[in-house]
N, C-alpha and C positions, 0 to 999 in steps of 0.2 A: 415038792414044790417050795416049802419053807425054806430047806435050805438052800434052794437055788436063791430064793429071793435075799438071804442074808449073806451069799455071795458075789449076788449083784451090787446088791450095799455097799458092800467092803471094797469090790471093788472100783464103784465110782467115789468112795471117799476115799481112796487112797488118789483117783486121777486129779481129785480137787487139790488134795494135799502136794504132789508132785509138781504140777500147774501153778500152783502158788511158790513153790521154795523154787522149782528149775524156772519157770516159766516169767517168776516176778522177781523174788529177793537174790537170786544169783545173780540174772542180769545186771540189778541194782547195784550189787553190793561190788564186783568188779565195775560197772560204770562211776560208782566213787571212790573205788582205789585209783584208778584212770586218772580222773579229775585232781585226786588230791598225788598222786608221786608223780606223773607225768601228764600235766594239763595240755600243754602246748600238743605234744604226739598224740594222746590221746583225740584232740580234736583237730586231727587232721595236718598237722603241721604247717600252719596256715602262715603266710609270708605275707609280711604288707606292702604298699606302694602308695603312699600320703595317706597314712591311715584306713586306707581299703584293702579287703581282703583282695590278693590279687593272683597267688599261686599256692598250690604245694612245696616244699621247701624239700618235699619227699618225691618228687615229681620235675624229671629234666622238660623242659619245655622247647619246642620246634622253635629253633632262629635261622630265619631264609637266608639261604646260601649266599645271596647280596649285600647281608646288613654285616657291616664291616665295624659297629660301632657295639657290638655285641657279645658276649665269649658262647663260645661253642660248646655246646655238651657232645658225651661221645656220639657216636652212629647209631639208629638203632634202626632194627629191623622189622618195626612196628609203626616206621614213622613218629613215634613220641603218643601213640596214638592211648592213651590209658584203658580204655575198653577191648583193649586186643594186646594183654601185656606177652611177650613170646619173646623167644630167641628166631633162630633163621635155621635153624637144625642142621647144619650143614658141618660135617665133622673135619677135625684137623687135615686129614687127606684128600679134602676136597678139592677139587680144582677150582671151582664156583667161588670157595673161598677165599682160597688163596687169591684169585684175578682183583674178587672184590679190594683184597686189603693191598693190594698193589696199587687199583686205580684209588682209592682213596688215600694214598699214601702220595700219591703223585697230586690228588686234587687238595690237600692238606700243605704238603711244600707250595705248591703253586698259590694258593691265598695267603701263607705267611710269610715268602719269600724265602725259604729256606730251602736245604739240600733234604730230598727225600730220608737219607738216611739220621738228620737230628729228629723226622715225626716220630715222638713216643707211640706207642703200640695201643694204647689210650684211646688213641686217636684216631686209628681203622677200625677198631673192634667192638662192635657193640656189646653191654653187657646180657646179663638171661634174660631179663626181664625185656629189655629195651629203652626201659624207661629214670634208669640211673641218674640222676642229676650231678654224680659224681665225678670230677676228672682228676688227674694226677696232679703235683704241682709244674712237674717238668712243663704239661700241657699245657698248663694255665702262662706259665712264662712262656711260651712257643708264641701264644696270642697276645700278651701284653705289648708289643711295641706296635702292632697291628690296632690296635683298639684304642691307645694312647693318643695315635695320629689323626684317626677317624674321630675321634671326641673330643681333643684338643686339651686334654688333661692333660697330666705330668705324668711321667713315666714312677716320679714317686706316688702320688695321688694313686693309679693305678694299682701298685704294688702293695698301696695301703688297701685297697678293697678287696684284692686277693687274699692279704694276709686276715683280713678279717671274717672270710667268707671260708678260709683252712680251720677243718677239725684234724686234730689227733690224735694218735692211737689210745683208745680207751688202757688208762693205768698204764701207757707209753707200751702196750705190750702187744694189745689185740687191735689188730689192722694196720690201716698204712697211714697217711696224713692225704688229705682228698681236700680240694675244693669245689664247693657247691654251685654251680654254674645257674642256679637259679636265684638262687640268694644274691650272688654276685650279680648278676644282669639286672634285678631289682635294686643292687646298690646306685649300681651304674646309671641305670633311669632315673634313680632319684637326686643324683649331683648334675645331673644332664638336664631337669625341668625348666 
């Protein structure tokens, strides 16, 4: 019975010890590595709109097929919807798939008045997630003279909020050059107040 009881011991002093190092100063201690190499990501990537939090910056956000005054992030097969982050599982051979990026491809030329064949691929295909706020630059110029005329900006003015809302490849090596269609739509709204 002794030694059961001095196993029992040992082993709630150790769940105490555990509980404190996993359960409190781990957490801690990467929540202030977070905090102090990458504050902004760590806390959610948060984008403003006159000083208020207004999006994720990590987060493509739903612009209704109507709003001409807007850039468009890709397709997603989630709706934009974050609590349902998914692809469409629908594989290259699909027919399902193929139809989709066809009529998107034709509802894509038809709103920026181009020939089916200049829509980047961008621009039918949703990413895995769904939830991408990323587009090409090809893309982002597809929408630029579309969005210029609907907001009454300059085709420069515009081009300048593009370029400011393009990242590029980490060490020019890893990835591609992408602009943020959420960052950018928050620039837009805030020259448009």
């Amino acid at each position: 019975m002794n030694a059961y009881l001095r196993q029992l011991g040992t082993s709630f002093r150790f769940l105490a010890v555990a509980t404190v190092l996993l359960g409190v100063l781990y957490p801690l201690a990467v929540f202030g590595a977070g905090q102090a190499v990458a504050p902004a990501q760590a806390n959610g990537s948060i984008a403003r709109l006159n000083g208020h939090p207004a999006a994720s910056a990590l987060l493509a956000q739903a612009v209704p097929e109507k709003e001409s005054r807007l850039f468009f992030p890709r397709p997603s097969a989630v709706k934009w919807d974050p609590t349902a982050s998914g692809a469409s599982n629908l594989g290259p051979s699909d027919p399902a798939l193929a139809k989709a990026e066809t009529d998107a491809r034709a509802a894509v030329a038809a709103r920026e008045g181009v020939p089916a064949s200049a829509v980047p691929l961008d621009a039918v295909t949703a990413s895995a997630s769904g939830l991408d706020p990323d587009i090409s630059p090809a893309y982002a110029q597809l929408q630029l003279p579309r969005v210029a005329r609907a907001t009454g900006l300059s085709t420069a003015a515009v081009q300048q909020l593009i370029a400011d809302a393009t990242t590029n490849p980490v060490l020019g090596l890893l990835g591609q050059p992408a602009v943020n269609t959420t960052t950018l739509n928050l620039a837009l709204a805030a020259r448009l107040k």
